[in-house]
C-alpha positions as CSV (number, residue, x, y, z in Angstrom):
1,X,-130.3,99.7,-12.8
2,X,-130.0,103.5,-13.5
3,X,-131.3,105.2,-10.4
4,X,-133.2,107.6,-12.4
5,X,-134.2,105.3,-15.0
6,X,-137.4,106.3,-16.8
7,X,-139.8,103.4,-17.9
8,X,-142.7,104.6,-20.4
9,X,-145.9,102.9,-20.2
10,X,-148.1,102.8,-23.4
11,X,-151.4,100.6,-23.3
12,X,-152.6,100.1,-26.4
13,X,-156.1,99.0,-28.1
14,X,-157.2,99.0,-31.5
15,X,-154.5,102.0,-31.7
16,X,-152.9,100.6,-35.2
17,X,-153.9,104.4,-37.6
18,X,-152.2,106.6,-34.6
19,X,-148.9,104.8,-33.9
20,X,-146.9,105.6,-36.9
21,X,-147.2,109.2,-35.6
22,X,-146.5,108.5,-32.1
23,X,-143.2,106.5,-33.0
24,X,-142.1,108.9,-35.5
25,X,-142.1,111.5,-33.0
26,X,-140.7,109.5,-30.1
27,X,-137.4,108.5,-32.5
28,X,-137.0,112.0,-32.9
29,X,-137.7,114.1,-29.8
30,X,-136.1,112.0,-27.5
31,X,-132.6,112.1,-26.3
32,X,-133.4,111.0,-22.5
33,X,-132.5,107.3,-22.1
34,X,-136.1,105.4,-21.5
35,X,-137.0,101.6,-21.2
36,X,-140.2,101.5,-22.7
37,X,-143.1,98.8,-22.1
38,X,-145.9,98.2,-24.4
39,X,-148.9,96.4,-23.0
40,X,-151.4,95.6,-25.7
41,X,-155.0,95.0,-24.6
42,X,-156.3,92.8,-27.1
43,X,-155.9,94.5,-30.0
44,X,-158.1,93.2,-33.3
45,X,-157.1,95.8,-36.1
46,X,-153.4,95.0,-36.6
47,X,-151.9,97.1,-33.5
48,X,-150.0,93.7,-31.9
49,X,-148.7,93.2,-35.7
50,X,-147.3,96.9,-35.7
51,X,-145.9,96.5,-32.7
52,X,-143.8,93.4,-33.5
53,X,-142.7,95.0,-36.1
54,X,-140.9,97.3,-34.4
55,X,-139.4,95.5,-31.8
56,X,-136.2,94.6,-34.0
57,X,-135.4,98.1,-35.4
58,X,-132.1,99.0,-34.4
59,X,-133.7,102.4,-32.5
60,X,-136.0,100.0,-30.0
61,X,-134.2,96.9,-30.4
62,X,-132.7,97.0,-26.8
63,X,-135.5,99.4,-25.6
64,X,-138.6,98.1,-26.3
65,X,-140.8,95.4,-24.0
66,X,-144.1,93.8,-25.6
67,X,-146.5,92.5,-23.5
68,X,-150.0,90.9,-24.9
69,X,-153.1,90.9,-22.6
70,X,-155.7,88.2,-23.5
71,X,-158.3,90.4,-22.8
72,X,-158.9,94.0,-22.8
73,X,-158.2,94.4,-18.6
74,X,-159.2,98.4,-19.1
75,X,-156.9,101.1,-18.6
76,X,-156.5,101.2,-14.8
77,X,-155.4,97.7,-14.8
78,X,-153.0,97.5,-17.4
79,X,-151.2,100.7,-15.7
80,X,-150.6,98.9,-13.1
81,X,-150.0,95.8,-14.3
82,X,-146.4,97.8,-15.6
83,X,-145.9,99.1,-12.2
84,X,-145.0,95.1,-11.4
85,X,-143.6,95.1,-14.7
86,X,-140.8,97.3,-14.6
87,X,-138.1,99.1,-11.8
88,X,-137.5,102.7,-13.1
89,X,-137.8,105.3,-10.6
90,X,-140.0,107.3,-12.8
91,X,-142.8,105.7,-14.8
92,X,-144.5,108.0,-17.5
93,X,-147.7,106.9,-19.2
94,X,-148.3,108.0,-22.4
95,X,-151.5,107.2,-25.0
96,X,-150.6,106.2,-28.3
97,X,-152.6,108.7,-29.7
98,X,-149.3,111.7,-29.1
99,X,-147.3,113.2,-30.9
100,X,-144.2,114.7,-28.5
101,X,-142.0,117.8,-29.1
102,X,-138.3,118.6,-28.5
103,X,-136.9,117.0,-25.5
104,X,-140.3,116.3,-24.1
105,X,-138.8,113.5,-21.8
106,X,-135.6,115.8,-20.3
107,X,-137.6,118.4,-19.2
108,X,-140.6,116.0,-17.7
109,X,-137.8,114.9,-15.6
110,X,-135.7,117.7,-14.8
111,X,-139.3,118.9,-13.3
112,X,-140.0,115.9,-11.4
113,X,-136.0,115.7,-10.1
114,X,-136.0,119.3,-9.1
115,X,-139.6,119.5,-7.0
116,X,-139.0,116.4,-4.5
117,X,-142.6,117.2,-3.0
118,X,-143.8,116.4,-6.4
119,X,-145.2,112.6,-7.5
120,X,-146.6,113.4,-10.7
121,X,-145.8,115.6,-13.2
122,X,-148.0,116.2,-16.0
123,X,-147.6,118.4,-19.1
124,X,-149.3,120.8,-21.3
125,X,-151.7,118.9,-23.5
126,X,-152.8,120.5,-27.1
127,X,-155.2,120.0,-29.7
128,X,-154.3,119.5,-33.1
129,X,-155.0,122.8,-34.3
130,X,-152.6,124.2,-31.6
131,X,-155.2,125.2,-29.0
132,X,-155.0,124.2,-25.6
133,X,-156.7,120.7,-24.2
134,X,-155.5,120.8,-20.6
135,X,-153.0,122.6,-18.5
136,X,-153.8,121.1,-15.3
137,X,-156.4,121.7,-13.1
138,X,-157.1,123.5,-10.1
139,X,-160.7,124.5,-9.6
140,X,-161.1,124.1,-13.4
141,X,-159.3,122.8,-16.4
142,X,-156.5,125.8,-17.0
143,X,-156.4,127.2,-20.8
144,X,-159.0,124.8,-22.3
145,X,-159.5,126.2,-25.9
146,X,-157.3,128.9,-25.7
147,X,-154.8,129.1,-28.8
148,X,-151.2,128.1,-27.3
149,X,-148.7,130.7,-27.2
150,X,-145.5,132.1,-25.5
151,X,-146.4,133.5,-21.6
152,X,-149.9,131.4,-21.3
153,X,-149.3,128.7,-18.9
154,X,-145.7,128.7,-19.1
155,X,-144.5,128.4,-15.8
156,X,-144.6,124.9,-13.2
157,X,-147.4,125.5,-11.0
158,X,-149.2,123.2,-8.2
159,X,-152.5,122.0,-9.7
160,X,-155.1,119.2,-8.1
161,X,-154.9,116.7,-10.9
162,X,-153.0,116.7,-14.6
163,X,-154.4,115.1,-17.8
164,X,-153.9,111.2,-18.1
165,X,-152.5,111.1,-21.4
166,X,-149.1,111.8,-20.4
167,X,-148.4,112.5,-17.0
168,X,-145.0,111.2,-14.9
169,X,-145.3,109.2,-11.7
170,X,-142.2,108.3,-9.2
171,X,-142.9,104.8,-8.5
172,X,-142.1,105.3,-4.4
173,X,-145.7,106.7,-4.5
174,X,-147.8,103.6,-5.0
175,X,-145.6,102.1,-1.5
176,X,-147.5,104.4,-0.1
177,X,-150.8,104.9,-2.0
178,X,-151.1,101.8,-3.7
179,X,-151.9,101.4,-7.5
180,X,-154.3,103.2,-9.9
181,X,-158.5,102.1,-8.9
182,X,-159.1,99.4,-11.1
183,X,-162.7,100.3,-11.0
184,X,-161.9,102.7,-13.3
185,X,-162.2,101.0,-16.6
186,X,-161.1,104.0,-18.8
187,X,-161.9,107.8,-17.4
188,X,-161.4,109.3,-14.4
189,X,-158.2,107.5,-13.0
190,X,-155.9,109.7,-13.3
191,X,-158.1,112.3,-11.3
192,X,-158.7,110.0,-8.5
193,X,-155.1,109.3,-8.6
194,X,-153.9,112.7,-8.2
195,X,-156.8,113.4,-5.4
196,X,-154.9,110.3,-3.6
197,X,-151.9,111.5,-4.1
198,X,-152.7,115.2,-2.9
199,X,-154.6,114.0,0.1
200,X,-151.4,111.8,1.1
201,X,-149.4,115.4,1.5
202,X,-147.3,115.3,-1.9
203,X,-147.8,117.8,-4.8
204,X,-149.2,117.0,-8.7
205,X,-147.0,119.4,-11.1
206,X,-147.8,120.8,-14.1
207,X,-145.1,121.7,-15.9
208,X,-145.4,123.1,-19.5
209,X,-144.3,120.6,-21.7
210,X,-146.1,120.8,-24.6
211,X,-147.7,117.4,-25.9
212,X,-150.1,117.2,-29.0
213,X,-152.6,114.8,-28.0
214,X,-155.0,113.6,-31.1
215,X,-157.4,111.9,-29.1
216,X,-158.1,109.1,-30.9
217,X,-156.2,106.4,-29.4
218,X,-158.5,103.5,-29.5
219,X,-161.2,102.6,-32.0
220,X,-164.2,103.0,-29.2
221,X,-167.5,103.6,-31.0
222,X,-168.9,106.8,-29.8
223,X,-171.9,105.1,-27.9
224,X,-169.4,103.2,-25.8
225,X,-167.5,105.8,-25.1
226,X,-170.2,108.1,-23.8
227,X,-171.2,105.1,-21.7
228,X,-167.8,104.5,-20.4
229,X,-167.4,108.6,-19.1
230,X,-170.8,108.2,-17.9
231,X,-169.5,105.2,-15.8
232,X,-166.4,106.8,-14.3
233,X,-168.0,109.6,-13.9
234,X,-170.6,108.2,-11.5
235,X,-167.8,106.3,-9.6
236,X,-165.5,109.0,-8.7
237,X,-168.7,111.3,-7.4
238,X,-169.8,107.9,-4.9
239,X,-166.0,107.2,-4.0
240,X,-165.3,110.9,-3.2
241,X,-169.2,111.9,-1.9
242,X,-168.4,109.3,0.8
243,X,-165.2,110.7,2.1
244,X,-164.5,114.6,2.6
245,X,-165.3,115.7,-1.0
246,X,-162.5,116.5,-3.3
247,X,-161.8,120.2,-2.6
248,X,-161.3,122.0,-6.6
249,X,-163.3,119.2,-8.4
250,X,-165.7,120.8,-10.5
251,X,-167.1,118.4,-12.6
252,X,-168.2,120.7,-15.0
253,X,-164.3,121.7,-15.7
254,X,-163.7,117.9,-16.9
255,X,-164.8,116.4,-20.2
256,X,-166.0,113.4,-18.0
257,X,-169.0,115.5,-15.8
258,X,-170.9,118.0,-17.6
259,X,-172.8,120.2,-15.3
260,X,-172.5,118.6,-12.5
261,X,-170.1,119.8,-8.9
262,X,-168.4,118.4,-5.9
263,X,-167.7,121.1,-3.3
């Protein structure tokens, strides 16, 4: 194995309208070499179909790793499910719902290779329309809704947590952390993650990779979803209410907790 093999993590559900994109864009904006794991969580609109279908193209053919959950385990669990699935040193999870620009993957890790302090590495998430979704965090989300352009969150910075959708994670951190909090169902994970990781002495990196995130990457009526945000949100505040609180967590900064602050 490739010391510095990267493994991307996808975990899809119900994802089968935003993949064509997502593939499109990995075929062409990636020159890094990458294993890459699919873990389908039960999928009912053709996703697992899509997926198979791809498998045997000559571009994935000796890259490409399908696994199909009978249920839908949630997002926490199905991360780290691949954890025990796969032996890069760097993991990067990705939704399905992205569409990734010129060597997206090379510079994620040339970040993460350079900054040895560093155990994840996020990058800078955009809308659609070119605006900005997330650029890290620190005592709020950086640039959220501010049109993207050259010298606005350009440079690597130290930040308190990175947005999940595609964020890098060197894989000697959960031998020391342990795995993603698998009472996070969908929401919030990634936050608590990079809390954990921060209050264990190691740095989250943003670096400023820009990453077009649609966010529609699974077919979640908009009741359910509320109720799932809702959910997360409540267990991060009790998790991190009970120990010191999380310094630069404002919950007003994070699409999960409107109006409401730890500190």
């Amino acid at each position: 194995m490739d010391k510095n093999q990267v493994d991307l993590v996808m975990v899809t559900y119900n994802s089968r309208l935003v993949l064509p994109a997502f593939f499109k864009s990995l075929r062409k904006q990636t020159k890094t070499p990458f294993q890459l794991l699919v873990i389908d969580n039960n999928s009912t609109d053709g996703t697992k179909a899509y997926l198979q279908s791809l498998v045997n193209k000559p571009f994935f053919r000796d890259k490409m790793r399908l696994v199909f959950n009978q249920t839908n385990t949630g997002l926490a669990k199905a991360w780290n499910q691949a954890v025990k699935l796969t032996s890069g040193r760097f993991l990067l999870f990705l939704n399905p719902d992205l569409v990734l620009t010129k060597d997206w993957l090379g510079k994620l890790t040339n970040s993460a290779t350079r900054r040895q302090k560093a155990m994840v590495v996020g990058a800078k998430i955009l809308n659609p329309d070119g605006t900005i979704y997330h650029a890290g965090a620190t005592g709020k989300i950086r640039g959220r809704g501010k049109k993207n352009r050259p010298g606005l969150f350009d440079q690597e910075a130290k930040v308190r947590w990175v947005q999940g959708s595609c964020f890098l994670v060197k894989r000697e951190i959960f031998r020391k952390i342990g795995g993603f909090d698998e009472q996070f169902f969908v929401y919030g994970e990634e936050v608590d993650f990079c809390r954990r990781v921060r209050q264990a002495g190691y740095d989250v990196l943003y670096t400023p990779v820009p990453i077009y995130h649609y966010r529609k990457g699974s077919a979640i009526p908009k009741a359910k979803r509320l109720q799932l945000r809702r959910r997360s949100a409540r267990l991060l505040k009790e998790k991190w209410e009970k120990k010191s609180p999380p310094a630069g967590i404002v919950f007003m900064a994070h699409p999960l907790y409107p109006g409401k602050k730890i500190e």
